[in-house]
Biopython code that builds the backbone (N, CA, C, O; Angstrom):
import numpy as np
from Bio.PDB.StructureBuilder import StructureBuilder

atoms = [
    (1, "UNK", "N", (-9.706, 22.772, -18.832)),
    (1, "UNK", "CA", (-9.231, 21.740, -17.937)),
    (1, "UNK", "C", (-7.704, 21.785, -17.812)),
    (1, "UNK", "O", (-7.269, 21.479, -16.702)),
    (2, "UNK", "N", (-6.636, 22.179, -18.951)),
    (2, "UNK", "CA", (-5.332, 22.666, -18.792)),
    (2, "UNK", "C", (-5.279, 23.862, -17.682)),
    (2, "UNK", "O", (-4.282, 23.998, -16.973)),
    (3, "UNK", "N", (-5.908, 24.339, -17.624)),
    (3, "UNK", "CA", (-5.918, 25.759, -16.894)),
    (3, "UNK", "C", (-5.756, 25.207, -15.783)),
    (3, "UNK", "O", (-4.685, 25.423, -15.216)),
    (4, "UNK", "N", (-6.772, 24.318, -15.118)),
    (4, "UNK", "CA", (-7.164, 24.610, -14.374)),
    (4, "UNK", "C", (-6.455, 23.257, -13.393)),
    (4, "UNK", "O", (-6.848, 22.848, -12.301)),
    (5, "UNK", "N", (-5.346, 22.792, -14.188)),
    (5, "UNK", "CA", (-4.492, 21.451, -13.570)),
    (5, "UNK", "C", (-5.764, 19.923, -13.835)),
    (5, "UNK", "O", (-5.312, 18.804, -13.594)),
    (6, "UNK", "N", (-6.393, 19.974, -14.037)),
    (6, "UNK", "CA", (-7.218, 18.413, -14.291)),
    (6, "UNK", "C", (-6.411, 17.597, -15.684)),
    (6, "UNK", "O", (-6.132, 16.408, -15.528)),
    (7, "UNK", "N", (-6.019, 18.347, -17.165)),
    (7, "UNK", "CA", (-5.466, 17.682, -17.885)),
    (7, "UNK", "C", (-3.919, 18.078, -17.060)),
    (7, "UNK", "O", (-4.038, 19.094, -16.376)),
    (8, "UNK", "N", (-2.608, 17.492, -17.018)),
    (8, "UNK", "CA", (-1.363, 17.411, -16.935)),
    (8, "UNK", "C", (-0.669, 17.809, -18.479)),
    (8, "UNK", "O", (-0.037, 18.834, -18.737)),
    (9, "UNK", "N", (-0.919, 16.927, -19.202)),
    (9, "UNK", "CA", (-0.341, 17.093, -20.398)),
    (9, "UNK", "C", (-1.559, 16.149, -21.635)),
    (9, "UNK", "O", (-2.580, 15.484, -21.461)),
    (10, "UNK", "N", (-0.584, 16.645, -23.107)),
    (10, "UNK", "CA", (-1.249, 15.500, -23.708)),
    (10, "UNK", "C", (-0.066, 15.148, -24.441)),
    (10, "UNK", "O", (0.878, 15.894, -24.700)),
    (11, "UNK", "N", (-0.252, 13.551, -24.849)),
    (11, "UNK", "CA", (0.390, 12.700, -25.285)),
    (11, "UNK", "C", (0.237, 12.139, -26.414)),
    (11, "UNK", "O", (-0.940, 12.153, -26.772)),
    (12, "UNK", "N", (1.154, 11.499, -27.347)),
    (12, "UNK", "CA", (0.651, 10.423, -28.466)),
    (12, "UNK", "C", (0.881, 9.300, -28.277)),
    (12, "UNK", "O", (1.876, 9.047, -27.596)),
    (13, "UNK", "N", (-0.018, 8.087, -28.848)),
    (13, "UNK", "CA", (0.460, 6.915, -28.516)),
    (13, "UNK", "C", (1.157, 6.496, -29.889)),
    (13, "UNK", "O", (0.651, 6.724, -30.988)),
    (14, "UNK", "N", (2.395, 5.846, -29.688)),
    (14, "UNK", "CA", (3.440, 5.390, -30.945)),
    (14, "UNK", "C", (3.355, 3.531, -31.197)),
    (14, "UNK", "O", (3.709, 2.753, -30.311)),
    (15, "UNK", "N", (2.940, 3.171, -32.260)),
    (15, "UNK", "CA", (3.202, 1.845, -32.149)),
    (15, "UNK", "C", (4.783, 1.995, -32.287)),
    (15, "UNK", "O", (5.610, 2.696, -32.871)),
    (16, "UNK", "N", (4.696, 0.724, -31.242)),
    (16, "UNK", "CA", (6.468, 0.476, -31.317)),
    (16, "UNK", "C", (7.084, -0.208, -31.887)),
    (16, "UNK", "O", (8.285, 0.020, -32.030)),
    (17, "UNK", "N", (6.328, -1.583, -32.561)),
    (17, "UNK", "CA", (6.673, -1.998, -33.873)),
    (17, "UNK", "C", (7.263, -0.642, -34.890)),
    (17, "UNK", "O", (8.386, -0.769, -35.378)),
    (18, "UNK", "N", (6.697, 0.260, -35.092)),
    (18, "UNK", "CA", (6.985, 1.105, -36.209)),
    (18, "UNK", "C", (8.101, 1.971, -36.052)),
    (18, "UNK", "O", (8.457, 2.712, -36.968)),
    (19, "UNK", "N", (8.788, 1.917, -34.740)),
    (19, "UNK", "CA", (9.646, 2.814, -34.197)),
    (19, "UNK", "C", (10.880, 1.398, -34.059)),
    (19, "UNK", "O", (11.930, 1.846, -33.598)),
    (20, "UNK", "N", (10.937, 0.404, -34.245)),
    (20, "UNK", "CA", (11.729, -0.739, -33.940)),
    (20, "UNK", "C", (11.967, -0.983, -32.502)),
    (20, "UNK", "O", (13.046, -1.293, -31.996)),
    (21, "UNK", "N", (10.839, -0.808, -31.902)),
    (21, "UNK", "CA", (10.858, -1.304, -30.298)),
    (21, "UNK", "C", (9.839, -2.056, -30.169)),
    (21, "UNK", "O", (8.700, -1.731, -29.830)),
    (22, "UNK", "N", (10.521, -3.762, -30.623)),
    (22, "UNK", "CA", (9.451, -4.914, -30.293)),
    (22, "UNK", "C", (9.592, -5.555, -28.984)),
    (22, "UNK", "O", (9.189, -6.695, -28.751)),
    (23, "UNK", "N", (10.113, -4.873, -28.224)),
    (23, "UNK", "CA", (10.266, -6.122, -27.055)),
    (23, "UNK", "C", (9.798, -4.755, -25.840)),
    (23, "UNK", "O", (10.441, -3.753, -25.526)),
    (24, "UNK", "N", (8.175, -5.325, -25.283)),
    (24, "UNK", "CA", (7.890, -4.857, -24.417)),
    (24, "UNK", "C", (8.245, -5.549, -22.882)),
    (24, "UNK", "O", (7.903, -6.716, -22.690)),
    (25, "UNK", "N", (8.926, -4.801, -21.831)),
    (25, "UNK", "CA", (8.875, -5.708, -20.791)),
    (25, "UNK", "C", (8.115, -5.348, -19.445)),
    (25, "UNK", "O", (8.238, -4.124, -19.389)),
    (26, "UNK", "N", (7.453, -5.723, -18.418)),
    (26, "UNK", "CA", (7.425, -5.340, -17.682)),
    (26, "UNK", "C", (8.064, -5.995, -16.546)),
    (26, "UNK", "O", (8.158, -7.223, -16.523)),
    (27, "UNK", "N", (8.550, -5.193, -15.514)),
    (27, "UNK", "CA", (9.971, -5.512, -14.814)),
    (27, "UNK", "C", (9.082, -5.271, -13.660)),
    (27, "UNK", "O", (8.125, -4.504, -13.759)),
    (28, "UNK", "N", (9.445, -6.077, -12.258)),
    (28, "UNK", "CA", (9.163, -6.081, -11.170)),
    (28, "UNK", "C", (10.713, -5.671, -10.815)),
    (28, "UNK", "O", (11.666, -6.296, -11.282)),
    (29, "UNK", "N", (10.867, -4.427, -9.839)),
    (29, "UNK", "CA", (12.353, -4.630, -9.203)),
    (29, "UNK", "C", (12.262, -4.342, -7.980)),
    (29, "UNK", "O", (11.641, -3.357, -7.580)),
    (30, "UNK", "N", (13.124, -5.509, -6.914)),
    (30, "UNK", "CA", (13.306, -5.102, -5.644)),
    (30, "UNK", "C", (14.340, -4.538, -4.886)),
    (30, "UNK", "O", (15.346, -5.247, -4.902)),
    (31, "UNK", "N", (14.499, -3.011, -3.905)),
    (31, "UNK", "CA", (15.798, -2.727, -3.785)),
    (31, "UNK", "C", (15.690, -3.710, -2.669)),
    (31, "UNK", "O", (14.916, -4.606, -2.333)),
    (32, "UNK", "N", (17.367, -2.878, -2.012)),
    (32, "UNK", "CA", (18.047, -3.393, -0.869)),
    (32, "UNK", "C", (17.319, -3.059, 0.029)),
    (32, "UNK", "O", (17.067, -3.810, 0.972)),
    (33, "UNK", "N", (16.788, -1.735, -0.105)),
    (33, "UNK", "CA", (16.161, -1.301, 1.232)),
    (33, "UNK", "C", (14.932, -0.506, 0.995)),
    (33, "UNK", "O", (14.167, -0.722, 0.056)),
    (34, "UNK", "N", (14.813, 0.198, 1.668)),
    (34, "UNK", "CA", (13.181, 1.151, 1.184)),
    (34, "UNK", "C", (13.863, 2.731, 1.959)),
    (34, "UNK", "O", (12.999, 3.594, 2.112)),
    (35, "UNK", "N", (15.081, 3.057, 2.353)),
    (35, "UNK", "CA", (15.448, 4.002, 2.519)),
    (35, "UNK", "C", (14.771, 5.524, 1.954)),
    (35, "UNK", "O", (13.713, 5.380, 1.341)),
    (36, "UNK", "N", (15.133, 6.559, 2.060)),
    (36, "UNK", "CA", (14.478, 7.869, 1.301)),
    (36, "UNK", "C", (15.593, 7.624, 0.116)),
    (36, "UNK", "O", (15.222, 7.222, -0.987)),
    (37, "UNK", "N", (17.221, 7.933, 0.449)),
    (37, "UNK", "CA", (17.954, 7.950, -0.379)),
    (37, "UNK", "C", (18.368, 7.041, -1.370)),
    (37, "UNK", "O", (19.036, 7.321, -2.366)),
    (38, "UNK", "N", (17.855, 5.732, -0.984)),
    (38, "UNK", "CA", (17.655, 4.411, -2.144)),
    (38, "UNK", "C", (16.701, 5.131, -3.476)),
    (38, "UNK", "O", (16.927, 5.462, -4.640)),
    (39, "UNK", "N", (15.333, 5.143, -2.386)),
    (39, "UNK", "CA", (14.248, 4.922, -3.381)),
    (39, "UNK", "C", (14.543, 6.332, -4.363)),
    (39, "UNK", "O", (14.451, 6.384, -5.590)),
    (40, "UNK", "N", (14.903, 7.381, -3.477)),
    (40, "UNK", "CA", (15.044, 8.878, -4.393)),
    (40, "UNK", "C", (16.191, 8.885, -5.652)),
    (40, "UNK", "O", (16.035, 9.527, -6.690)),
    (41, "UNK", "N", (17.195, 8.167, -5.392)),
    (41, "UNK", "CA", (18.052, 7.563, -6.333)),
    (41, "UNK", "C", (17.574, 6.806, -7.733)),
    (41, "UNK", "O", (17.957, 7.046, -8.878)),
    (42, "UNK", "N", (16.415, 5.606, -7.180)),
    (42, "UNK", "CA", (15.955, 4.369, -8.002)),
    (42, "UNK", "C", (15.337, 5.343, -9.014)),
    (42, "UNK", "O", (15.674, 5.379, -10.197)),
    (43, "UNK", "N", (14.182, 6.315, -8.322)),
    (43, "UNK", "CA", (13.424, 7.196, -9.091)),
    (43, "UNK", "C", (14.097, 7.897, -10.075)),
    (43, "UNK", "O", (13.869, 7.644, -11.258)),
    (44, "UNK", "N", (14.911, 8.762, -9.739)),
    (44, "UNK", "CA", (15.943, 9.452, -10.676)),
    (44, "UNK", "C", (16.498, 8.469, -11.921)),
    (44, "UNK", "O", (16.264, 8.626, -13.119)),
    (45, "UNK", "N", (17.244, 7.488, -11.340)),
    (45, "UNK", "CA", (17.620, 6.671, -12.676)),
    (45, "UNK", "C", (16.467, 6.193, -13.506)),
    (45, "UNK", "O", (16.470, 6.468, -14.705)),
    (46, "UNK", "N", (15.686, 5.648, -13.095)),
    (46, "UNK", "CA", (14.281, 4.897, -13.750)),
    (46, "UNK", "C", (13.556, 5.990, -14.681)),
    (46, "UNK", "O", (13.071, 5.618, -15.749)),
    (47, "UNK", "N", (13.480, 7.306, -14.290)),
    (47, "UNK", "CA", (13.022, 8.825, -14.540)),
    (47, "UNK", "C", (13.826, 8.746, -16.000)),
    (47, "UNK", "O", (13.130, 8.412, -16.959)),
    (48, "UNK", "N", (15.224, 9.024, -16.244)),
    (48, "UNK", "CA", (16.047, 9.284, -16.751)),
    (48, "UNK", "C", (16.340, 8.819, -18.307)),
    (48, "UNK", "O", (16.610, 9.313, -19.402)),
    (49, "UNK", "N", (16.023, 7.066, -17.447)),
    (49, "UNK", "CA", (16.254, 6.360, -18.794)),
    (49, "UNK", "C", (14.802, 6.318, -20.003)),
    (49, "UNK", "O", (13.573, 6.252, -19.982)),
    (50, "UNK", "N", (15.766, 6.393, -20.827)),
    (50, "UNK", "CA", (14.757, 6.956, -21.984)),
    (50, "UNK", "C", (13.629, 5.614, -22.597)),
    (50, "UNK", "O", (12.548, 5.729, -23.175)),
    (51, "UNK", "N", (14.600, 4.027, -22.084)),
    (51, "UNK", "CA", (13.813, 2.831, -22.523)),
    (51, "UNK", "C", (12.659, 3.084, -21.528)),
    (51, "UNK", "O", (11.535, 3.134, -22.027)),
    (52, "UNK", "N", (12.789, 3.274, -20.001)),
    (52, "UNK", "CA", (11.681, 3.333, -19.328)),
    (52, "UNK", "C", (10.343, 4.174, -19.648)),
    (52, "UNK", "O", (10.265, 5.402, -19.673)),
    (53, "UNK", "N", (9.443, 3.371, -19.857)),
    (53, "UNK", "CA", (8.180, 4.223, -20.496)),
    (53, "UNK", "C", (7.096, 4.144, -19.168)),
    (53, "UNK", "O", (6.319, 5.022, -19.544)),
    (54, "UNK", "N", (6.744, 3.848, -18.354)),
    (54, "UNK", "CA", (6.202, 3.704, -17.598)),
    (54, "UNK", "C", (7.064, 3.669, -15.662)),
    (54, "UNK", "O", (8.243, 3.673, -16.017)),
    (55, "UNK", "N", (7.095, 3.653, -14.807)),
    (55, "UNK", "CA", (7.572, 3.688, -13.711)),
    (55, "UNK", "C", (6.308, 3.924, -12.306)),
    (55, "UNK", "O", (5.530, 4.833, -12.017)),
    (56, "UNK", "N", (6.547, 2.947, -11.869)),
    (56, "UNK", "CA", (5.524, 3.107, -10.264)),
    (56, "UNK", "C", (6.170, 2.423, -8.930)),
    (56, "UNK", "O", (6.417, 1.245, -8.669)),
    (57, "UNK", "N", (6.338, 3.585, -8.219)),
    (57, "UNK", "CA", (7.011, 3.173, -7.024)),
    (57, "UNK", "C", (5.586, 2.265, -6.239)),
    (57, "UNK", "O", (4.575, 2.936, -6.032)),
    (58, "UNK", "N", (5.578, 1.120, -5.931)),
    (58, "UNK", "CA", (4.329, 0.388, -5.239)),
    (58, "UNK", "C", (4.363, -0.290, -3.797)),
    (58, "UNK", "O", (5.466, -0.165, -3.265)),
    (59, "UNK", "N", (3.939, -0.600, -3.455)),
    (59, "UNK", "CA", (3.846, -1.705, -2.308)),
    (59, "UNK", "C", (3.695, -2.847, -2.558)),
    (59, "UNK", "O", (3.597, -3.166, -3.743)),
    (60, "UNK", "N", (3.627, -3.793, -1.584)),
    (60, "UNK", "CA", (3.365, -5.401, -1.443)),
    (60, "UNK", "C", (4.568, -6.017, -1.914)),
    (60, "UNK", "O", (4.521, -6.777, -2.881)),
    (61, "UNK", "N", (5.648, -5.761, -1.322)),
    (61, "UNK", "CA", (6.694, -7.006, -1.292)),
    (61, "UNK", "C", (7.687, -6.630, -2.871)),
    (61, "UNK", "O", (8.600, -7.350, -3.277)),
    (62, "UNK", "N", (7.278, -5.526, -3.454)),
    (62, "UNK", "CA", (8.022, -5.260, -4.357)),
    (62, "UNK", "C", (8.572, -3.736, -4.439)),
    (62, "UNK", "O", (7.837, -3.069, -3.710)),
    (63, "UNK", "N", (9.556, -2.920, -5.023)),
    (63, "UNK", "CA", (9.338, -1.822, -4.648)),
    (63, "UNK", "C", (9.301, -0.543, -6.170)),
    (63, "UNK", "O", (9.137, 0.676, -6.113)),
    (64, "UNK", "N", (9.459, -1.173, -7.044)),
    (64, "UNK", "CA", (8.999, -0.489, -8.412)),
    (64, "UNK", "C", (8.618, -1.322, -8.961)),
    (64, "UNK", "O", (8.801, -2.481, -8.589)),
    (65, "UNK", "N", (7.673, -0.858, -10.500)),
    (65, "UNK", "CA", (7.150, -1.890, -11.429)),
    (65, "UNK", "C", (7.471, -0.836, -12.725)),
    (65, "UNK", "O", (7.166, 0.354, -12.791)),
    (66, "UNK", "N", (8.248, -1.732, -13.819)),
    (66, "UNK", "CA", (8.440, -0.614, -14.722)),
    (66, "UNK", "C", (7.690, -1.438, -16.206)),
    (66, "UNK", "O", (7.321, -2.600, -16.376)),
    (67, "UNK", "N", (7.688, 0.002, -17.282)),
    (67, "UNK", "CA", (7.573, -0.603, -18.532)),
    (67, "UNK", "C", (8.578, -0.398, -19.207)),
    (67, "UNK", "O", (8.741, 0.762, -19.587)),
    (68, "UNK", "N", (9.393, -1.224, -19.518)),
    (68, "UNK", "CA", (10.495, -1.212, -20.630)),
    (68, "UNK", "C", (10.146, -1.384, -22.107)),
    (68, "UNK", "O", (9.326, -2.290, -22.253)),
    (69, "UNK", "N", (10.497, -0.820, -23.199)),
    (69, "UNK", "CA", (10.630, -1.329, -24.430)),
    (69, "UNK", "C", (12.017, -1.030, -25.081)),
    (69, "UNK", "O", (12.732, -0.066, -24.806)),
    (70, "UNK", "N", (12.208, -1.737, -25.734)),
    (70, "UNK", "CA", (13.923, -2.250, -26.340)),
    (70, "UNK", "C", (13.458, -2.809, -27.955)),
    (70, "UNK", "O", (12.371, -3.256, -28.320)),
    (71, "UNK", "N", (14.582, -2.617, -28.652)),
    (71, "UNK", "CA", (14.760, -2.362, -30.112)),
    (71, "UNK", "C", (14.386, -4.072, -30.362)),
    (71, "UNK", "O", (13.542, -4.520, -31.139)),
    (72, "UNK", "N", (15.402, -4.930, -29.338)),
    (72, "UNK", "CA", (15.259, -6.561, -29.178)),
    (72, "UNK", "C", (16.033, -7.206, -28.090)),
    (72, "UNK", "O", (16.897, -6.389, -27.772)),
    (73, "UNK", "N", (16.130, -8.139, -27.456)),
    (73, "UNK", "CA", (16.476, -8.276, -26.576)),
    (73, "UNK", "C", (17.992, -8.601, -26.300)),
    (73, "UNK", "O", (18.426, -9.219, -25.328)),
    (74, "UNK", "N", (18.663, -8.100, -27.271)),
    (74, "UNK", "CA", (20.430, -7.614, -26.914)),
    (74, "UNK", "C", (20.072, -6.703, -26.315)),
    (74, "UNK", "O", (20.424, -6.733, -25.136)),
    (75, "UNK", "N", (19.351, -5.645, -26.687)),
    (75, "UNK", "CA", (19.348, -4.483, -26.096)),
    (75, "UNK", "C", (18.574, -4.186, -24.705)),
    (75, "UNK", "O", (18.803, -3.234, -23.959)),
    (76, "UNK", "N", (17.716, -5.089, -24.537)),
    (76, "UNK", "CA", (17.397, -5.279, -23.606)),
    (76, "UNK", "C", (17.886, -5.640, -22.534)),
    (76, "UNK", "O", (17.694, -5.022, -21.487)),
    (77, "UNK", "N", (18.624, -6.741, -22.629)),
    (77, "UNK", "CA", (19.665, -7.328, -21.567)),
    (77, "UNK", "C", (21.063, -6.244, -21.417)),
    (77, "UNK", "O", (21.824, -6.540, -20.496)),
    (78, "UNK", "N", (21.394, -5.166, -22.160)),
    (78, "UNK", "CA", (21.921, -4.404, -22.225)),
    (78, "UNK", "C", (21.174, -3.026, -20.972)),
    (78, "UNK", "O", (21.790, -2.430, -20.088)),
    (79, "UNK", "N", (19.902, -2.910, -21.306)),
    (79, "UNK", "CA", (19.421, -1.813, -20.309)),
    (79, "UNK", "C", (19.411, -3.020, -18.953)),
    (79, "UNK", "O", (19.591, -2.296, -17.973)),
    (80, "UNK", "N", (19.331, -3.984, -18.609)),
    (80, "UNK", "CA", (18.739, -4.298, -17.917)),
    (80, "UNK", "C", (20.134, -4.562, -16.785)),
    (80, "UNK", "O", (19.920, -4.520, -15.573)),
    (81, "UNK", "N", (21.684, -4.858, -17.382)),
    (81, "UNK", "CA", (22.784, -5.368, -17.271)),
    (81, "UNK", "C", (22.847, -3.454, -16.186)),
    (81, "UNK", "O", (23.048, -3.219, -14.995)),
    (82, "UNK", "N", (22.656, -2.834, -16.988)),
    (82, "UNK", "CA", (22.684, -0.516, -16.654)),
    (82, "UNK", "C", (21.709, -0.388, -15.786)),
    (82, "UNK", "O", (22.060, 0.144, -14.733)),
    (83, "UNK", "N", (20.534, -0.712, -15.868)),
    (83, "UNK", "CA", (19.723, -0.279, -14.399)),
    (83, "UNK", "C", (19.662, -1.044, -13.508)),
    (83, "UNK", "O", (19.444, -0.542, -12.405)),
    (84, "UNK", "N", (19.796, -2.310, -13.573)),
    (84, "UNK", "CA", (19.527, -3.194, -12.447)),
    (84, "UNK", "C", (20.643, -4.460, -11.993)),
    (84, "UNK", "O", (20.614, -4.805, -10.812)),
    (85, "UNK", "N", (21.527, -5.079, -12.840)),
    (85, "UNK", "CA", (22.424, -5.752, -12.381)),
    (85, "UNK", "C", (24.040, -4.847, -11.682)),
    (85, "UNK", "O", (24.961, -5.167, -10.931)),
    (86, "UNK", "N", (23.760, -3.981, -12.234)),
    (86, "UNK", "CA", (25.242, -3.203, -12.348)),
    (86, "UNK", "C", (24.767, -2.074, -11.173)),
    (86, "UNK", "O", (25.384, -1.015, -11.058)),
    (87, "UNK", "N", (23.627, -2.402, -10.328)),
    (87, "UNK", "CA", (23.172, -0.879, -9.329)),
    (87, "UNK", "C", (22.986, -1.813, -8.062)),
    (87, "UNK", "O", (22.082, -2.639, -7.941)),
    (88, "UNK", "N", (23.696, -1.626, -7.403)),
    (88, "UNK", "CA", (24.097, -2.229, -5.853)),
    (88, "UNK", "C", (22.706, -1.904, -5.104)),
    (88, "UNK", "O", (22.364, -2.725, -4.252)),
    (89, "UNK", "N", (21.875, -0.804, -5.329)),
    (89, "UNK", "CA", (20.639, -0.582, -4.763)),
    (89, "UNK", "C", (19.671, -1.542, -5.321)),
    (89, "UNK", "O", (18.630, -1.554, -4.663)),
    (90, "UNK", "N", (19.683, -2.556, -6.580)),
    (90, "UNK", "CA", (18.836, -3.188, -6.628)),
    (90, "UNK", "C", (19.154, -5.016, -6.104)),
    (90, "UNK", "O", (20.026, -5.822, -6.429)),
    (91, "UNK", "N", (18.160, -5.079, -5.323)),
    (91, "UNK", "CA", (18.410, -6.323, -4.814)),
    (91, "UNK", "C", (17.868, -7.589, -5.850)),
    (91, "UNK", "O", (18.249, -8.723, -5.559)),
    (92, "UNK", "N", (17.023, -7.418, -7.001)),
    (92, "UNK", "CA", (16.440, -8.692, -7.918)),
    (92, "UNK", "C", (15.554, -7.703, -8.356)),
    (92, "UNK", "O", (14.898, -6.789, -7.858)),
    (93, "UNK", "N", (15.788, -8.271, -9.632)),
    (93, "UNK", "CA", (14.506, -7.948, -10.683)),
    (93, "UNK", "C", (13.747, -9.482, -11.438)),
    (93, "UNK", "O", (14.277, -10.592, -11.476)),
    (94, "UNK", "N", (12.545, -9.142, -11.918)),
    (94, "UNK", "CA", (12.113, -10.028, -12.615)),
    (94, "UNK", "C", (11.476, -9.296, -13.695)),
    (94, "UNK", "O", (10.664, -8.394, -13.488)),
    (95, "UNK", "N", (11.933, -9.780, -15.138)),
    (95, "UNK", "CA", (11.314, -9.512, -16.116)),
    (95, "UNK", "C", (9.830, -9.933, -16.867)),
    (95, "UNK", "O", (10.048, -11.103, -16.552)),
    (96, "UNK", "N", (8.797, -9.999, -17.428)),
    (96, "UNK", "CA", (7.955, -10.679, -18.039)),
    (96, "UNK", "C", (7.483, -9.790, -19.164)),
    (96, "UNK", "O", (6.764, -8.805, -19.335)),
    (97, "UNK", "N", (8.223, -10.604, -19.830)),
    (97, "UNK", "CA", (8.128, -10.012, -21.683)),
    (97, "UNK", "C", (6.720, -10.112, -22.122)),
    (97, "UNK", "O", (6.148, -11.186, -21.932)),
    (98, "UNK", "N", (6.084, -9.137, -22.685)),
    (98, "UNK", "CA", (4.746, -8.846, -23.528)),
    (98, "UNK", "C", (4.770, -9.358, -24.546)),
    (98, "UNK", "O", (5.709, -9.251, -25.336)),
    (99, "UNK", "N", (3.412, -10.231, -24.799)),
    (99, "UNK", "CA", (3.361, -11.293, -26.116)),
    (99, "UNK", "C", (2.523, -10.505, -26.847)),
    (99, "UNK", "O", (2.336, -10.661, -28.053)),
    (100, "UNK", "N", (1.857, -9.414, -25.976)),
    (100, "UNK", "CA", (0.921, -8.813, -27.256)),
    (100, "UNK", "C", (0.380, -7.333, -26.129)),
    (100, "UNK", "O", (0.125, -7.419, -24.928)),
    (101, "UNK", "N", (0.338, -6.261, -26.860)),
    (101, "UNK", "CA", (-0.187, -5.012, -26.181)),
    (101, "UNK", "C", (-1.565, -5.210, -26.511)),
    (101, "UNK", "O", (-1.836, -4.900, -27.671)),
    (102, "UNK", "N", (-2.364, -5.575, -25.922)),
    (102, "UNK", "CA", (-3.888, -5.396, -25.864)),
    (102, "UNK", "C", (-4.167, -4.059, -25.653)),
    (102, "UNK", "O", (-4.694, -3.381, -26.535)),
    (103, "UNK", "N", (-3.869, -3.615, -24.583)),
    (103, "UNK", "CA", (-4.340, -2.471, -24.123)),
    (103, "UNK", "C", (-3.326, -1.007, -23.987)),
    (103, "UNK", "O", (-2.330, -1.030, -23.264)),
    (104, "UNK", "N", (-3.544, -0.316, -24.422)),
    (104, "UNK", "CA", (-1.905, 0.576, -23.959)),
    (104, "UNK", "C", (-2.862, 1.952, -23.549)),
    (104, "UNK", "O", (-4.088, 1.907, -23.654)),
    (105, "UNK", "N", (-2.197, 3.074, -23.110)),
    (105, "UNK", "CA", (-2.381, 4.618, -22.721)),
    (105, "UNK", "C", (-2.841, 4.425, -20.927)),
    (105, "UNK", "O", (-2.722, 3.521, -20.099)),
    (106, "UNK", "N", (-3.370, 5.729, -20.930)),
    (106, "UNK", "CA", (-3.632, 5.953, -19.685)),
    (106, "UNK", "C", (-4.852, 6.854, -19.720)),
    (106, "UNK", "O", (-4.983, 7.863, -19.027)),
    (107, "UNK", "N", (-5.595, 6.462, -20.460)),
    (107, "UNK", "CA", (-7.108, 6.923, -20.660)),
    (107, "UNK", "C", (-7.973, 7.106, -19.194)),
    (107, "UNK", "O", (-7.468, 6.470, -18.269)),
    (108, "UNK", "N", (-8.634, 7.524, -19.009)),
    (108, "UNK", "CA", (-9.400, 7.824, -17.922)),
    (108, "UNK", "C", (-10.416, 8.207, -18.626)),
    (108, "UNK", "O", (-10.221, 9.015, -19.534)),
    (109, "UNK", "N", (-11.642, 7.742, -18.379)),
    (109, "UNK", "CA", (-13.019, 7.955, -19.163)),
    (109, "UNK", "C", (-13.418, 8.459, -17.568)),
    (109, "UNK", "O", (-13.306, 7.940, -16.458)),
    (110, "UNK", "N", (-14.024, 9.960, -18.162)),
    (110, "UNK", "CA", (-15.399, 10.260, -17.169)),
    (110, "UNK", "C", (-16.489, 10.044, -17.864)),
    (110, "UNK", "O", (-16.685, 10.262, -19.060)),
    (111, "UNK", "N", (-17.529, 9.398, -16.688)),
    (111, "UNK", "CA", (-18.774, 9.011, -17.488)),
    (111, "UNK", "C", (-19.511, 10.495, -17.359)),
    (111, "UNK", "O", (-20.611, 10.685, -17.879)),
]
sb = StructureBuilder()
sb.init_structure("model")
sb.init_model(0)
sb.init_chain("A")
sb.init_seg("    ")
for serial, (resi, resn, name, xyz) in enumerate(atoms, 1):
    if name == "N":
        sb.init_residue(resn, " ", resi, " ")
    sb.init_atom(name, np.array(xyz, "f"), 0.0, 1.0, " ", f" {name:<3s}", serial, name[0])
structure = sb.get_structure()
C-alpha cells in the first residue's frame, strides 16, 4: 500500500502531557481576503510553524482551522501574538482551548 501511494506516511502518536505540551488549542482564523497570494502565504506560515499540528484550509465563513499545542499558555499567547496578531493577512482569530483529547490521530478504518 506504500508502493502503491494509498499509505502517505506513518506516524506516532505522542502524549503531550509527556512532552510538556498541555495546552491544546483549536483556532478558527479569518484572513483579509481569500486571494491566491494571501491564502498561499497563510499556508506556508501555518506549514512552518512547528506548534501547528494540524492545519485545514475550509469553507463556510472561515478560512483555516488549526491545531495548536503550547508548553502553557505564555507560550501560547506568544505563538498566537507570531501567527496571527502580528500578520496583517489575518483578519480575527478565535481560540477554543481543549479540556480533554478524547479522540486524537487520523485513523481511517476500512471495513
Amino acid at each position: 500500500m506504500e508502493k502503491s501511494g494509498v499509505i502517505t506516511r506513518n506516524s506516532a502518536t505522542v502524549d503531550a502531557r509527556a512532552v510538556q505540551m498541555g495546552i491544546t488549542s483549536i483556532v478558527e482564523v479569518m484572513l483579509t481576503d481569500e486571494r491566491l497570494q494571501t491564502v498561499d502565504n497563510a499556508k506556508a506560515l501555518f506549514r512552518a510553524a512547528p506548534e501547528v499540528q494540524q492545519c485545514y484550509y475550509v469553507t463556510g465563513g472561515v478560512s483555516f482551522m488549526l491545531v495548536i499545542v503550547s508548553q502553557d499558555m505564555t507560550t501560547y499567547e506568544e505563538t498566537t501574538r507570531r501567527l496571527f496578531a502580528q500578520n496583517d493577512s489575518v483578519a480575527s482569530y478565535r481560540s477554543l482551548i481543549a479540556l480533554d483529547r478524547v479522540k486524537t490521530g487520523n485513523d481511517i478504518l476500512i471495513p
